[in-house]
C-alpha positions as a Python dict, from the first residue, in 0.01 Angstrom:
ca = {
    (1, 'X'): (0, 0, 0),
    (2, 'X'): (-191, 131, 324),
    (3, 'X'): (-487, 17, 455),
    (4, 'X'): (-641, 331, 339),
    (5, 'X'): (-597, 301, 7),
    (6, 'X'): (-719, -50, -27),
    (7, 'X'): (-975, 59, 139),
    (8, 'X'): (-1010, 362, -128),
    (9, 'X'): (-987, 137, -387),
    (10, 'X'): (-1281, -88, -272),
    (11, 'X'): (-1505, 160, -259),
    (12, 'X'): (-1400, 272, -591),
    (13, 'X'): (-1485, -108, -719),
    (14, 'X'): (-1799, -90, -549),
    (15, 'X'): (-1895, 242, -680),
    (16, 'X'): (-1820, 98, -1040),
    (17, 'X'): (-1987, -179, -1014),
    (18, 'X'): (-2297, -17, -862),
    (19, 'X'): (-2266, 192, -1193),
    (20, 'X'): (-2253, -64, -1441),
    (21, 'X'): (-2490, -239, -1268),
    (22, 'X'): (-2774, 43, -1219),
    (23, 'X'): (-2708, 65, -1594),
    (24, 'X'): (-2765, -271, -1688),
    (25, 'X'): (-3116, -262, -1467),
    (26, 'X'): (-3281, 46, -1664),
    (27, 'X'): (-3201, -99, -2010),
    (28, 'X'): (-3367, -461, -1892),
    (29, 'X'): (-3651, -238, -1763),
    (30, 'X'): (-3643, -8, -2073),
    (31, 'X'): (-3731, -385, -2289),
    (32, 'X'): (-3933, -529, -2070),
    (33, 'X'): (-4142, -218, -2072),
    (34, 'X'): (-4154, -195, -2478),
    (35, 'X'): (-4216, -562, -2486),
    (36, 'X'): (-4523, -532, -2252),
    (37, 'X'): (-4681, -239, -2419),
    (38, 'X'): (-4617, -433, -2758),
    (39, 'X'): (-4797, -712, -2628),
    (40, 'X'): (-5079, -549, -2469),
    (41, 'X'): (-5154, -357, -2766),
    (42, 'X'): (-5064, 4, -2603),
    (43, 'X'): (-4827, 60, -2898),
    (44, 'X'): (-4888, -31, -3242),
    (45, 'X'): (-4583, -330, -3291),
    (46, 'X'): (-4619, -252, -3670),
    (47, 'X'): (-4492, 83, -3589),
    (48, 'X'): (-4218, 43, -3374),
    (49, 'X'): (-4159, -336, -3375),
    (50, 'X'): (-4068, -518, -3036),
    (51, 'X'): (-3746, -677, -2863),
    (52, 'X'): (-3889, -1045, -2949),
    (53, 'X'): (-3966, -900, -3321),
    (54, 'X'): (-3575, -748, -3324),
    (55, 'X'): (-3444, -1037, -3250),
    (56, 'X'): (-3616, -1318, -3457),
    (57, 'X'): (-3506, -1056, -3763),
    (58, 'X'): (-3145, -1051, -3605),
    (59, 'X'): (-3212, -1424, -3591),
    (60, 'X'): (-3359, -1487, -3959),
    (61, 'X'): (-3038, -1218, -4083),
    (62, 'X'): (-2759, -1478, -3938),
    (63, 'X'): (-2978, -1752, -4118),
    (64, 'X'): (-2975, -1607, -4444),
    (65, 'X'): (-2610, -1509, -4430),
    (66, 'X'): (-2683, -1142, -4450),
    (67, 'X'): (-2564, -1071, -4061),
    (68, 'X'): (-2231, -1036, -4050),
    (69, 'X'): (-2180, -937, -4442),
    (70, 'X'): (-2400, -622, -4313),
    (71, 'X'): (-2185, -564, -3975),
    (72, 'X'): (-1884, -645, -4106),
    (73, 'X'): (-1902, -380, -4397),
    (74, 'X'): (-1950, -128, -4133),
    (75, 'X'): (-1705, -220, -3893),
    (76, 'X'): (-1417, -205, -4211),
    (77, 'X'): (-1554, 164, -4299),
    (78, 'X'): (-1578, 281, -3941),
    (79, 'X'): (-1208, 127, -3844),
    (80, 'X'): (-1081, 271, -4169),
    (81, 'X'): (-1226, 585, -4142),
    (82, 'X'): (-1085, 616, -3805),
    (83, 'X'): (-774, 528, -3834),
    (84, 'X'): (-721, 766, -4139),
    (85, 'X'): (-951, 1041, -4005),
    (86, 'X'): (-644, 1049, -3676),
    (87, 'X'): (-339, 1060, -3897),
    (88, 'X'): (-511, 1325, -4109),
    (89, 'X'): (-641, 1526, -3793),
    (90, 'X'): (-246, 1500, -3597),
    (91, 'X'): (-96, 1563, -3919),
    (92, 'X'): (-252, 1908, -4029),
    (93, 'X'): (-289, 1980, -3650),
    (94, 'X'): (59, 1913, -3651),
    (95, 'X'): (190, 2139, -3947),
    (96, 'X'): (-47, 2412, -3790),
    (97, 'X'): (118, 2431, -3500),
    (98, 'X'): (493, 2467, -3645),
    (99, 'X'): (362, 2704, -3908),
    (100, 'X'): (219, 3017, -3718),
    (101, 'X'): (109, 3162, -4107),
    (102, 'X'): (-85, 2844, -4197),
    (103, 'X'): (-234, 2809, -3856),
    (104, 'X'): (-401, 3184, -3926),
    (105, 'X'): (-487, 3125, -4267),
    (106, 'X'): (-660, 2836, -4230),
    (107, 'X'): (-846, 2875, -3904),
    (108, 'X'): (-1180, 3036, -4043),
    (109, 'X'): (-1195, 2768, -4320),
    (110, 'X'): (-1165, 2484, -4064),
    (111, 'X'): (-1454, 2687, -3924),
    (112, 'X'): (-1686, 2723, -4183),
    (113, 'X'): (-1630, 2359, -4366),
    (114, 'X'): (-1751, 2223, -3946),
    (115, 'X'): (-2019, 2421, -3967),
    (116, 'X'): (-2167, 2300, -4305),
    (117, 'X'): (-2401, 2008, -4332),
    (118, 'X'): (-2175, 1713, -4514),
    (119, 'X'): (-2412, 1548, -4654),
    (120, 'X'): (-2461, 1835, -4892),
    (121, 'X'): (-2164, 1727, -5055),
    (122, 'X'): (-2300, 1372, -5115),
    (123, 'X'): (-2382, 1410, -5490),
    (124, 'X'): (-2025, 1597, -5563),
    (125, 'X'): (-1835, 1316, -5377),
    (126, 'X'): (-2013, 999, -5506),
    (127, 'X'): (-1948, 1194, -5823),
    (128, 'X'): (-1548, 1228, -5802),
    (129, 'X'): (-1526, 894, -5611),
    (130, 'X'): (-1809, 670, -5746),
    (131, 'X'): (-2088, 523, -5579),
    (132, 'X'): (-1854, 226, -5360),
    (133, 'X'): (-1700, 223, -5039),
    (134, 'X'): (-1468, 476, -5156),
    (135, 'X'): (-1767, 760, -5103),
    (136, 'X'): (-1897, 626, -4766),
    (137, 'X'): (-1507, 632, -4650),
    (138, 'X'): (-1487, 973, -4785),
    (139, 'X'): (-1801, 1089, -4695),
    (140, 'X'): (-1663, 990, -4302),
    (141, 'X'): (-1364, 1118, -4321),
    (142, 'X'): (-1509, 1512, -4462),
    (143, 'X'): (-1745, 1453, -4096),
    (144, 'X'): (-1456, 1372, -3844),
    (145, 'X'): (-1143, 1472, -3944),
    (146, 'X'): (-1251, 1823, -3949),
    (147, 'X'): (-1347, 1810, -3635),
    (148, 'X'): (-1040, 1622, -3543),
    (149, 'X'): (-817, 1895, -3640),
    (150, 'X'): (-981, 2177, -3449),
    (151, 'X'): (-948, 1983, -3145),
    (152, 'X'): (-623, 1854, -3180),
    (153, 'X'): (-485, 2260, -3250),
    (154, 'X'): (-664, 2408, -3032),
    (155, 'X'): (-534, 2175, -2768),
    (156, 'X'): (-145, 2210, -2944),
    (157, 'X'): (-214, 2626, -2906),
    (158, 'X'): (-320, 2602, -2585),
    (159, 'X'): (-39, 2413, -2408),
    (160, 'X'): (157, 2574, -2091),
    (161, 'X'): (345, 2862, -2191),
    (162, 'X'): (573, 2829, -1885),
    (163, 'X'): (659, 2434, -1999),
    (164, 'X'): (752, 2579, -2341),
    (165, 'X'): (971, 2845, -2214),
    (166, 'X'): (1171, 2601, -1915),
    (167, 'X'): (1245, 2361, -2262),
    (168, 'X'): (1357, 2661, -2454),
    (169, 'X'): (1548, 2785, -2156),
    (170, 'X'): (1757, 2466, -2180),
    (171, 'X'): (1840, 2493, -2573),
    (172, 'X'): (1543, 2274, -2724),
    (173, 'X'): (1519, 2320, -3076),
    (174, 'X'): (1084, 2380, -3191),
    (175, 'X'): (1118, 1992, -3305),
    (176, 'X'): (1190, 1846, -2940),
    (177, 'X'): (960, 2161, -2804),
    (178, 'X'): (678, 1954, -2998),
    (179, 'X'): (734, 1627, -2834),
    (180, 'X'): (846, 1634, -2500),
    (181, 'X'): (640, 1944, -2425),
    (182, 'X'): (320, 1979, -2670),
    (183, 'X'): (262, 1591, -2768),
    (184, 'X'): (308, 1487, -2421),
    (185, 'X'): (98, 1704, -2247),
    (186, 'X'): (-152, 1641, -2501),
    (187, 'X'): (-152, 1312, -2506),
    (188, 'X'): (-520, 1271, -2303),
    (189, 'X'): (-638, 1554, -2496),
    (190, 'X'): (-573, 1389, -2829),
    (191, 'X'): (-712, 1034, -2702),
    (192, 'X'): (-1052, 1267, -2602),
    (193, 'X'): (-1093, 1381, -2935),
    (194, 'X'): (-1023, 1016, -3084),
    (195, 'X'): (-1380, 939, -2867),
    (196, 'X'): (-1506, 1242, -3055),
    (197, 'X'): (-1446, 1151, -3362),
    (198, 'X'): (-1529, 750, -3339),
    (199, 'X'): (-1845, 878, -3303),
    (200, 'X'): (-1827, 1090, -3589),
    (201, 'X'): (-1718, 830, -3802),
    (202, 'X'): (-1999, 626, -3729),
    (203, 'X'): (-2229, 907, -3865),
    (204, 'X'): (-2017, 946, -4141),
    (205, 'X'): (-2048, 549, -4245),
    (206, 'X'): (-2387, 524, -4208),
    (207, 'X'): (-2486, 842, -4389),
    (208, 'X'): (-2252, 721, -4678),
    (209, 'X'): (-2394, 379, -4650),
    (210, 'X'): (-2773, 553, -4686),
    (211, 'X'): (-2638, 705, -4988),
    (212, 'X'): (-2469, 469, -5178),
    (213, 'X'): (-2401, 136, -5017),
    (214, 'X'): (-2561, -186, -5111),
    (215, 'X'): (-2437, -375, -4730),
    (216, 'X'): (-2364, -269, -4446),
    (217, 'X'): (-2562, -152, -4139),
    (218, 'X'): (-2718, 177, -4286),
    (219, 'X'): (-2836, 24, -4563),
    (220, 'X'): (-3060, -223, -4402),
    (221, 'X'): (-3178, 75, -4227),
    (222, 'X'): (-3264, 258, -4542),
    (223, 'X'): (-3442, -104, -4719),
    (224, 'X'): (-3576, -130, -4411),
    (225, 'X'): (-3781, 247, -4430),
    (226, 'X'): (-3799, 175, -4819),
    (227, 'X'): (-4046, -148, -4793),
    (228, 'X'): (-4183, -5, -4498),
    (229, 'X'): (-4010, -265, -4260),
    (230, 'X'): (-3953, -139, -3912),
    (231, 'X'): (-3794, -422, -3744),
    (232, 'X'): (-3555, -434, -3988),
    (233, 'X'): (-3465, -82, -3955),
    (234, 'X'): (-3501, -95, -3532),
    (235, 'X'): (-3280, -404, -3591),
    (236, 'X'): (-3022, -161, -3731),
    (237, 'X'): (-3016, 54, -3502),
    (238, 'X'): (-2978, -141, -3205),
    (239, 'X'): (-2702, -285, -3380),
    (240, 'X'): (-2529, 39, -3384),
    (241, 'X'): (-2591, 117, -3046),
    (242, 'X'): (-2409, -263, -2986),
    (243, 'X'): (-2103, -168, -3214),
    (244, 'X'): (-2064, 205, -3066),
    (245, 'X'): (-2057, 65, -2686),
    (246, 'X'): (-1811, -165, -2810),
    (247, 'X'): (-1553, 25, -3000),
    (248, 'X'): (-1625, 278, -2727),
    (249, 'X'): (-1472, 35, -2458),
    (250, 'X'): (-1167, 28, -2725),
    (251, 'X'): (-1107, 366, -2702),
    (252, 'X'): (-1143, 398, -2314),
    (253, 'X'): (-887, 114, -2280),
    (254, 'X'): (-649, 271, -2422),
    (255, 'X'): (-716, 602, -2215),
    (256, 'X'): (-715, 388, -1889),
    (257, 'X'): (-379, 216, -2006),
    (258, 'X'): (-217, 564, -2084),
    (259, 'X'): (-293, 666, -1773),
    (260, 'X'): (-98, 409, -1581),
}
């Protein structure tokens, strides 16, 4: 390695770390800033609650063993949803791609089902699958997977004609065209819509969960608004925003390891 690039590399560390650290500053300034205008009365605390009032209910939640229930609940319908919400999207992407027919048929539907609002299918769906887990899973699987698909094909269509050809050129059958050629050179394309949809699924989970669920993370945000109870419902979203930045780090591990 050359003096150069160690020196490239450095810089690189430095330039993350700057990052992360910058980042780190303005949310520590973002609470100390809501905690002061809390205190001082600026703000109505009754309204939108405080940092200190977040976390003695976070606190008084893991004391009356209702934490984890709640985050666990979540985190089983989110990885769930995820993992099945993938194989669905790769699957049908998958079919699309060998079937030319299919691919044109169903196009505009993938179209129009993304474009309506899912949660218009709540009553039909708790309904068919009852008012359980089975719903929110559903409910967050009809929000990403959709999505999933049209990313995943339109990524499939749009791979280098020229690869295709050299492959065919040397007797490939459309089987080993698909992986050596289309999966392959997909492959960061498919882990970009994986981000996509994680975040997908978590809107999928927590709208099912304000529908139907009696745990989990959206549905101490919707008691929460019911009895009026803001730090409760603050405390719920903050612990979103903890459980997104974490499964995002997942996900960008396993970019950063494909990668290498």
């Amino acid at each position: 390695m050359s003096e150069n690039y160690k020196r490239y590399l450095k810089r690189i560390k430095r330039e993350n770390i700057l990052v992360f650290t910058t980042q780190l500053l303005i949310l520590a300034i973002f609470i100390l800033i809501w905690q002061f205008i809390s205190d001082s009365k600026v703000i109505d605390s009754f309204l939108i609650s405080s940092p200190k009032k977040i976390l003695y209910t976070t606190i008084n939640l893991i004391k009356t063993n209702n934490f984890f229930n709640h985050i666990f609940t979540t985190i089983y319908e989110i990885i769930i949803s995820f993992i099945f919400g993938n194989i669905i999207g790769l699957f049908i992407s998958t079919i699309l791609w060998f079937n030319k027919f299919l691919s044109r048929v169903f196009e505009p539907f993938l179209t129009i089902l993304n474009s309506l609002p899912k949660v218009a299918f709540g009553p039909l769906i708790i309904i068919v699958f009852g008012a359980n887990i089975n719903s929110i899973i559903v409910m967050a699987l009809l929000i990403s997977s959709i999505i999933c698909i049209i990313n995943i094909h339109n990524s499939f269509k749009n791979t280098d004609e020229s690869k295709i050809k050299i492959v065919k050129s040397m007797g490939a059958n459309k089987f080993q065209i698909f992986y050596y050629v289309v999966l392959k050179n997909n492959y960061i394309n498919i882990i970009q819509s994986m981000k996509i949809e994680l975040s997908l699924c978590f809107v999928g989970v927590i709208t099912g969960e304000l529908l139907v669920s009696k745990q989990g993370i959206g549905y101490l945000i919707m008691y929460g608004s019911q009895v009026f109870n803001m730090n409760l419902v603050l405390t719920g979203i903050g612990l979103l925003i903890i459980l997104t930045i974490l499964l995002y780090i997942v996900v960008n591990s396993i970019e950063k390891a494909s990668k290498k």
